[in-house]
ROKE-502810 format. One line per field, with one value per atom (N, C-alpha, C, CB): atom name; x, y, z. Coordinates in nm, 2 decimals, padded with zeros to 4 digits. Glycine has a CB too. Layout:
! residues N
atom	c(CA ...) $
c1	c(X ...) $
c2	c(Y ...) $
c3	c(Z ...) $
! end
This chain:
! residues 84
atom	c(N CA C CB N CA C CB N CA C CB N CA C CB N CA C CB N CA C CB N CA C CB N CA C CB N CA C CB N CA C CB N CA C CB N CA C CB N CA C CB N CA C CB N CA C CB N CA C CB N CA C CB N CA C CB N CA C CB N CA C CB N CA C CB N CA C CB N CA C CB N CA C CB N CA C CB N CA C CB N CA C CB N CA C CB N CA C CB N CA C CB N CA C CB N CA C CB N CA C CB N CA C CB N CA C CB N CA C CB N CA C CB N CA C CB N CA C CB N CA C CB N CA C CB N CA C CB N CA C CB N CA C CB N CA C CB N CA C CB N CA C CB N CA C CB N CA C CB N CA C CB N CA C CB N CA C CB N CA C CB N CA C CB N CA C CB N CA C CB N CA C CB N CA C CB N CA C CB N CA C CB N CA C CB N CA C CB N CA C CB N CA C CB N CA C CB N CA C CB N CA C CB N CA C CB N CA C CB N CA C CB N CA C CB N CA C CB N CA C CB N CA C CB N CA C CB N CA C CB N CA C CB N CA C CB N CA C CB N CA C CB N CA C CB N CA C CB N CA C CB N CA C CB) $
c1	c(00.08 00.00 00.09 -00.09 00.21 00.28 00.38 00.34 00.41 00.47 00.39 00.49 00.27 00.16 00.15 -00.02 00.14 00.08 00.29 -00.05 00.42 00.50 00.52 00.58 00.46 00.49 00.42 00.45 00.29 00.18 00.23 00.03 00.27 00.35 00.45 00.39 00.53 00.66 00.67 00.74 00.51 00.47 00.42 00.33 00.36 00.28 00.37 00.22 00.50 00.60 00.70 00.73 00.72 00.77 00.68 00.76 00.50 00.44 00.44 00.33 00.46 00.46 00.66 00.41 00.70 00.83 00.83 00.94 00.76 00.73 00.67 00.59 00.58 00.48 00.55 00.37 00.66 00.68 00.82 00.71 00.87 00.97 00.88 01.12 00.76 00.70 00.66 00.60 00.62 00.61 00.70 00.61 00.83 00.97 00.97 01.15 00.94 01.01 00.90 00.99 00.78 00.67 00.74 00.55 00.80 00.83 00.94 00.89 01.05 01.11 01.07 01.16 00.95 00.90 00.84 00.89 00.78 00.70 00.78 00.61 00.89 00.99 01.05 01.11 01.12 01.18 01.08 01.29 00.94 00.88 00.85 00.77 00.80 00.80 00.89 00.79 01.07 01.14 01.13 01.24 01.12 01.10 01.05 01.04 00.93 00.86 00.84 00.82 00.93 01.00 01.08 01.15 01.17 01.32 01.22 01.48 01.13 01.02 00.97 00.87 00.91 00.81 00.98 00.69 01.03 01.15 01.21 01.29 01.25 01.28 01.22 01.26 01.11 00.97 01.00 00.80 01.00 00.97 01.08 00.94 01.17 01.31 01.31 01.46 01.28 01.27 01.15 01.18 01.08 00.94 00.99 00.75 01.11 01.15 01.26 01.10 01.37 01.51 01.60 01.64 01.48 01.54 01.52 01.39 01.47 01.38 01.43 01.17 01.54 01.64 01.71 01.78 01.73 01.80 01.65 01.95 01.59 01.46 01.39 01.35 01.35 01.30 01.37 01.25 01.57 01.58 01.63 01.63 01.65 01.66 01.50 01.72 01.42 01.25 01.24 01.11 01.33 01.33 01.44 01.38 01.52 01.62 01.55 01.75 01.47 01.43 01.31 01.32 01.23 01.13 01.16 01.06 01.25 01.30 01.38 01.42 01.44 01.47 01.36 01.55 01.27 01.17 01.12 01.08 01.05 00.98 01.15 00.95 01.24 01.35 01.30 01.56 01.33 01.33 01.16 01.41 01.06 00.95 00.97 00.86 01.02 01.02 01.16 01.04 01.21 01.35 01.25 01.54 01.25 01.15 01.05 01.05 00.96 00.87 00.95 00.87 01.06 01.13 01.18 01.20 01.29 01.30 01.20 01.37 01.04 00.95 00.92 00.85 00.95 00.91 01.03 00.91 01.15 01.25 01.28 01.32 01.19 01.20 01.03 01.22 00.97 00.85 00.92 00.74 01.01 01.08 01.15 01.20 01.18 01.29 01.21 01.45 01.14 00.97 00.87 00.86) $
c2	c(-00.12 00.00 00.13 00.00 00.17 00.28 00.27 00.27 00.17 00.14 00.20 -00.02 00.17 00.21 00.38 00.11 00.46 00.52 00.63 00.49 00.58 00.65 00.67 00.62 00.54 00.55 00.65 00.42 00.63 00.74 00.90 00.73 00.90 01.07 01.07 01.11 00.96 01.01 01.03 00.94 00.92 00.99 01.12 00.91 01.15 01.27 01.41 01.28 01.37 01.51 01.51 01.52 01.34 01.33 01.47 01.15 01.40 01.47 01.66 01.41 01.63 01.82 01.86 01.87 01.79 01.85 01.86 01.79 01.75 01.73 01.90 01.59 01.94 02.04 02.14 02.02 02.14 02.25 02.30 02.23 02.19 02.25 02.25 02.12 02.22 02.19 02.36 02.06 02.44 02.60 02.63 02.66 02.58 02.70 02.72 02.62 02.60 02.56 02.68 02.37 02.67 02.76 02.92 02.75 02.94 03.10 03.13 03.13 03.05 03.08 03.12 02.99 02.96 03.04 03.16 03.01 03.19 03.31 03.44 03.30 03.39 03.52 03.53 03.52 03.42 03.48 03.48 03.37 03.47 03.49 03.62 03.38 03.71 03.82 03.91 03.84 03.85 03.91 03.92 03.87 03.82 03.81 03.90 03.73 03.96 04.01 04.15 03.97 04.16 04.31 04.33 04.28 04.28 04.30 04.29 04.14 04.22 04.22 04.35 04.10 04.39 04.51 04.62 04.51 04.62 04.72 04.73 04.66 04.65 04.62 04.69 04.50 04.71 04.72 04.87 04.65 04.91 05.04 05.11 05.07 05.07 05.15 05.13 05.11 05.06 05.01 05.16 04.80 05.17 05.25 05.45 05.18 05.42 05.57 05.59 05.64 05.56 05.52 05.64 05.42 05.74 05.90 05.86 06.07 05.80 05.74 05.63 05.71 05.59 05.46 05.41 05.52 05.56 05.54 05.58 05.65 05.59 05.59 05.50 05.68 05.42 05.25 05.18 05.18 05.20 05.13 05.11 05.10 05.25 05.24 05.21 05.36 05.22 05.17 05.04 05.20 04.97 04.81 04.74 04.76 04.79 04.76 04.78 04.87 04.88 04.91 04.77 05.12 04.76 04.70 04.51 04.78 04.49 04.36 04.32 04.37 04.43 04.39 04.38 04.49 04.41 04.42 04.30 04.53 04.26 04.07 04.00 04.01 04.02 03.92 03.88 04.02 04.02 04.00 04.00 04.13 03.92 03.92 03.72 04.04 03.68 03.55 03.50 03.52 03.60 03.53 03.49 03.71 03.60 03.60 03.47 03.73 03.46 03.33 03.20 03.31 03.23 03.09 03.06 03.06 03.19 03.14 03.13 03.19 03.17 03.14 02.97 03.22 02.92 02.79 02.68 02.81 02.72 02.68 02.66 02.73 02.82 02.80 02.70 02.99 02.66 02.58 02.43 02.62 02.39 02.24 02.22 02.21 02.38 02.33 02.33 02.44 02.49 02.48 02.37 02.56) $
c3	c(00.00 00.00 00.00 00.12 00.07 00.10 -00.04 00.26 -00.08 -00.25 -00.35 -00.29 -00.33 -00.45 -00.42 -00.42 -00.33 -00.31 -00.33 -00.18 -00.28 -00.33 -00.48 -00.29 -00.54 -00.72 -00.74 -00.85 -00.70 -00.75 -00.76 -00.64 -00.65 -00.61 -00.67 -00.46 -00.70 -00.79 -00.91 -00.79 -00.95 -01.13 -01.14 -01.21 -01.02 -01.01 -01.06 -00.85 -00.95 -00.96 -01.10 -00.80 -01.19 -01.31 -01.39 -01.36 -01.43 -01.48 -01.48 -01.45 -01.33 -01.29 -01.35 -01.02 -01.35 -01.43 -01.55 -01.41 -01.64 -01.79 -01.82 -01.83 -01.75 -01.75 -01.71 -01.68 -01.65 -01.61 -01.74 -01.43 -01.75 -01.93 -02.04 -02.01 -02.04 -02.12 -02.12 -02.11 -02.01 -02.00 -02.05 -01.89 -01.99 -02.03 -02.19 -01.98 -02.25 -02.41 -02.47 -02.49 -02.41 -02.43 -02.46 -02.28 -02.34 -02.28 -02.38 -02.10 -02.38 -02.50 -02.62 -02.52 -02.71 -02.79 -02.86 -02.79 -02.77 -02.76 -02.73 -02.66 -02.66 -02.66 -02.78 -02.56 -02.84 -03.01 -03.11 -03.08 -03.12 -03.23 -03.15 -03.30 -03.05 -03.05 -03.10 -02.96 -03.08 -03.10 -03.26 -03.03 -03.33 -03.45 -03.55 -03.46 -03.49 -03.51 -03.53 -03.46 -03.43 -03.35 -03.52 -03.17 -03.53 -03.62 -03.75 -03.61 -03.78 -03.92 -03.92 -03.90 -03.85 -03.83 -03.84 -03.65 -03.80 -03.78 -03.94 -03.64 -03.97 -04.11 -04.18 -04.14 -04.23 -04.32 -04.31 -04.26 -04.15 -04.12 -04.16 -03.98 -04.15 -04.21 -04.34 -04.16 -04.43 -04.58 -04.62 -04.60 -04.55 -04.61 -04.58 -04.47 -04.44 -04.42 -04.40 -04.32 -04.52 -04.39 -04.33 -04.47 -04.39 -04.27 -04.10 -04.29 -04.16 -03.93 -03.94 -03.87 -03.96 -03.95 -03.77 -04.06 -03.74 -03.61 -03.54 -03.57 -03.51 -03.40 -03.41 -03.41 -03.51 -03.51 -03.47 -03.61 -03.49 -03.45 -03.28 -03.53 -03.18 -03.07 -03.03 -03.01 -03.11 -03.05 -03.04 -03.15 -03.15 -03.17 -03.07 -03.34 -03.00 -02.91 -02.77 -02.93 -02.77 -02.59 -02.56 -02.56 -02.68 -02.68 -02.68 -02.79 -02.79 -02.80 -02.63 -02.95 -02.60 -02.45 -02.37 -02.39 -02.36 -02.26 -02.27 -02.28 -02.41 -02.46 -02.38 -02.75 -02.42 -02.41 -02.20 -02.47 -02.13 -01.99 -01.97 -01.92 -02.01 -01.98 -02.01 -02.07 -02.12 -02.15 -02.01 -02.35 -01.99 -01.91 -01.75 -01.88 -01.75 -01.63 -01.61 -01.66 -01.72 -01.77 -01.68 -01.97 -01.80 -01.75 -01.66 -01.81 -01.54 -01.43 -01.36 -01.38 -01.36 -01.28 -01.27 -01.34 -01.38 -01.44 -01.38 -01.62 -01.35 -01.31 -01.17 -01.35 -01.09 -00.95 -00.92 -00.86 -00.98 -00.97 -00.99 -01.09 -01.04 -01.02 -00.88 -01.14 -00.83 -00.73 -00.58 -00.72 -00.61 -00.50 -00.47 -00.56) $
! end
């Protein structure tokens, strides 16, 4: 009975770790296709004005930092949840 009932909990905390990189891989993604996105849209915008070359692109730097430390963030949340 106390065998059955440790497997059970030890599958339990396997699953909650699967789930819990299964977030991170998430946070990542979503952090580089934002970033992606960022450098797409930035691109286009300088192609269309390239007098306003240097202001899209400190706009595309402040902002691409901000998604980057929002997915970093994500993920050490997700990392201190395996060790919590």
């Amino acid at each position: 009975m106390l065998l059955t009932i440790l497997l059970q909990a030890a599958a339990g905390a396997a699953i909650a770790k699967s789930g819990v990189a299964l977030a991170a891989a998430a946070a990542a993604f979503a952090g580089a296709f934002g970033i992606s996105k960022i450098g797409s849209s930035a691109m286009e915008a300088i192609s269309r004005q390239p007098e306003s070359a240097s202001d899209v692109r400190s706009s595309m730097i402040i902002v691409a930092g901000m998604v980057e430390g929002a997915a970093l963030f994500a993920i050490i949340v997700c990392l201190l949840a395996i060790v919590l």
